[in-house]
C-alpha positions in Angstrom: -14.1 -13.9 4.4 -11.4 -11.6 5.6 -8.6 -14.9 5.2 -10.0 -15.2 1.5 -9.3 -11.5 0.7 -5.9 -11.7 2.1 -5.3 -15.1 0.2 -6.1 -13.0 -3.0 -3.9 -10.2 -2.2 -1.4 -12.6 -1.5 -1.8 -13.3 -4.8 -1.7 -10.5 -6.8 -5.2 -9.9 -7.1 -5.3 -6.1 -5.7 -8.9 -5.7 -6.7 -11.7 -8.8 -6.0 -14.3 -9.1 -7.3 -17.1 -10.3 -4.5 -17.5 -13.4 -6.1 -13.8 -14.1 -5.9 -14.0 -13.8 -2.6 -16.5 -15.8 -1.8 -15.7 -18.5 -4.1 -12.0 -18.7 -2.1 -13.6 -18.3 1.8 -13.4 -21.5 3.3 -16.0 -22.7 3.4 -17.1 -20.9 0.4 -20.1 -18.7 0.8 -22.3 -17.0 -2.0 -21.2 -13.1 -2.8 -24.6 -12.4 -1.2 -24.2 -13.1 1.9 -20.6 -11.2 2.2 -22.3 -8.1 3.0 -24.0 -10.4 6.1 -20.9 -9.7 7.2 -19.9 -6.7 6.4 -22.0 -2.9 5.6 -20.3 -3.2 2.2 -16.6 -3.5 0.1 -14.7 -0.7 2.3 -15.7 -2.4 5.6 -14.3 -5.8 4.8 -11.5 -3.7 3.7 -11.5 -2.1 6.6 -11.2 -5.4 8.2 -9.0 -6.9 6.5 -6.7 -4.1 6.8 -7.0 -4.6 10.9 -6.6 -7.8 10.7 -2.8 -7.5 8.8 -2.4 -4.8 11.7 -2.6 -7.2 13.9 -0.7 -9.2 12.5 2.4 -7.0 12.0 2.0 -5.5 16.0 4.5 -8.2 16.7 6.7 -6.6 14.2 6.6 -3.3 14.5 6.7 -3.2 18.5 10.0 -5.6 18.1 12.7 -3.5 20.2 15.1 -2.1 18.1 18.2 -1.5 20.9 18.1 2.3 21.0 21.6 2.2 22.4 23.3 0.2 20.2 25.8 1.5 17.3 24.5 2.9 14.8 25.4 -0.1 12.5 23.2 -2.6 14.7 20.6 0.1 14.7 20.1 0.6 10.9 20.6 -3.4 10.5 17.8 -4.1 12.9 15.5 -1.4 11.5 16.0 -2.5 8.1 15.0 -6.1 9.4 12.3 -5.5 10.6 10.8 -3.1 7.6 12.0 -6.1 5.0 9.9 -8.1 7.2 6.9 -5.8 8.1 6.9 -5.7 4.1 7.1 -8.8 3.3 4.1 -9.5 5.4 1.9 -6.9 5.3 2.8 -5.7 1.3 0.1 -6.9 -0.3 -2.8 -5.4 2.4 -0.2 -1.7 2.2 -0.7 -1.8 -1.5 -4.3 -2.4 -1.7 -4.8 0.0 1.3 -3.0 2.7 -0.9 -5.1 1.7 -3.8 -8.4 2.3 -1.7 -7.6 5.0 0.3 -8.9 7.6 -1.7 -12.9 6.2 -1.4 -12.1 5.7 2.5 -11.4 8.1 4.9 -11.0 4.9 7.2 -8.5 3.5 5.2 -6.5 7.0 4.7 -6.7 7.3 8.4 -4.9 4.0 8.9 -2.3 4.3 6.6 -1.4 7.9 8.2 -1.3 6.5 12.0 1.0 4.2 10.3 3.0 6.3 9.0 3.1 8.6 12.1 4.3 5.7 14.1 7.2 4.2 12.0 8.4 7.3 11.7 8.3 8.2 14.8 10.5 5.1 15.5 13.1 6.4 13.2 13.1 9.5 14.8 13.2 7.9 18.2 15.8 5.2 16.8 18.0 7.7 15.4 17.5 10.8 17.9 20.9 11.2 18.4 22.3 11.1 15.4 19.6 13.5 14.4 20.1 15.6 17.0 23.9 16.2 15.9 22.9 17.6 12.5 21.9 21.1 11.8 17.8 21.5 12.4 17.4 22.2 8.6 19.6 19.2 7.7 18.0 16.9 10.1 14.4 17.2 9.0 15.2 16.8 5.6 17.2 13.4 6.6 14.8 12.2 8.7 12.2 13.0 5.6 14.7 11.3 3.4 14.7 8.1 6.1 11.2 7.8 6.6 10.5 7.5 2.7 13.1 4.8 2.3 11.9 3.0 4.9 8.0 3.2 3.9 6.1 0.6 1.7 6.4 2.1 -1.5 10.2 2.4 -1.2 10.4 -1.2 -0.5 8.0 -2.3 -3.7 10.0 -0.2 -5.9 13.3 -2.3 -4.9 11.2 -5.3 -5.1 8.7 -4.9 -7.4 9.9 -2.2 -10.1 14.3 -2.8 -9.9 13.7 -6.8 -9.4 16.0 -6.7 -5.8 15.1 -10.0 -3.8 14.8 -9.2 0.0 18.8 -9.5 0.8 19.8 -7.3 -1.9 17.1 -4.6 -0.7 17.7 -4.7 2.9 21.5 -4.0 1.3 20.6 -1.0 -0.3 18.2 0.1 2.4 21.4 -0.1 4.5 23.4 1.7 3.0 21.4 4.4 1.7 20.3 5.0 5.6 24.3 4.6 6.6 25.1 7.3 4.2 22.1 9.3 5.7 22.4 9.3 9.4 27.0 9.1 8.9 28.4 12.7 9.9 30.1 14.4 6.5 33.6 15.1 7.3 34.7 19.2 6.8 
C-alpha cells in the first residue's frame, strides 16, 4: 500500500483518492481494507513518509569532505541535495501539502530541516565563522533556503531548469554566498 502511494506521487498525483491507492497496490486490495493497515489517511502518510526517509538516509548521511575547498564542498552538497530531491520530491511536496492536519507530518519535515541545515552549518563552519555574526546568520539563512525542497521545485518545477542547469545555479548562488567580499 505504501509502494502504491509512492507510485502515485511519483506521478503527479499529490492527493489519492483511497481507491486509487488500492487499485495501484500490488496486488490490488479494496479501499476497505487500507485502513486494515493503517488507523486512517495520515498514518499511511505517515508511513509513507518514513519509508522515503529511509530511503534518502543513504543520501543525506553521504560524507561531504568537511576539509575540502570550498569549491568541492558546495559541488558535493549541491549533489547530494539535486539528488535527495530528485528522490524524495514527490513525498517533500505531499508532506508539505499535509502538514498542516498532522502534527506528525510537521514534526518530520522540521527534524528535517534541523538536520540539513545543520550540515550546512557544519559544512561551511568556517567560512561562516569568518563573517560578521549578523552577516553569517543571515547567509546561513540564505543557504539553508536554497538548498531546501521548495527552492529546488521552483528551479525545476516553476523556471523549467533540468537537474544540471539547477545544481548550476544552486552553485553559484551558494559560491557567491559563502566567497569573502573584497574591501
Amino acid at each position: 500500500v505504501v509502494e502504491s502511494l509512492l507510485n502515485l506521487l511519483d506521478q503527479g498525483v499529490y492527493d489519492p483518492s483511497s481507491e486509487q491507492i488500492a487499485a495501484n497496490a500490488v496486488p490490488p486490495v479494496s479501499s476497505r481494507s487500507l485502513f486494515r493497515y493503517f488507523d486512517d489517511v495520515h498514518d499511511l502518510y505517515r508511513a509513507t513518509i518514513k519509508e522515503q526517509q529511509r530511503r534518502g538516509v543513504h543520501i543525506v548521511n553521504r560524507d561531504l569532505h568537511a576539509g575540502a575547498p570550498l569549491a568541492d564542498r558546495i559541488a558535493a552538497i549541491t549533489e547530494q541535495r539535486a539528488e535527495l530531491w530528485t528522490v524524495l520530491g514527490p513525498s517533500a511536496r505531499t508532506a508539505r501539502l499535509r502538514a498542516h492536519a498532522s502534527d506528525a507530518i510537521a514534526d518530520s519535515i522540521a527534524v528535517t530541516r534541523r538536520f540539513l541545515r545543520l550540515q550546512a552549518a557544519q559544512l561551511f563552519a568556517e567560512e561562516l565563522a569568518a563573517m560578521p555574526d549578523e552577516v553569517a546568520v543571515s547567509r546561513l539563512a540564505a543557504i539553508d533556503t536554497l538548498l531546501e525542497w521548495e527552492s529546488w521545485s521552483l528551479f525545476i518545477d516553476d523556471r523549467g531548469f533540468d537537474v544540471a542547469r539547477a545544481s548550476e545555479a544552486l552553485r553559484h548562488a551558494l559560491t557567491a554566498l559563502l566567497t569573502p567580499l573584497e574591501s
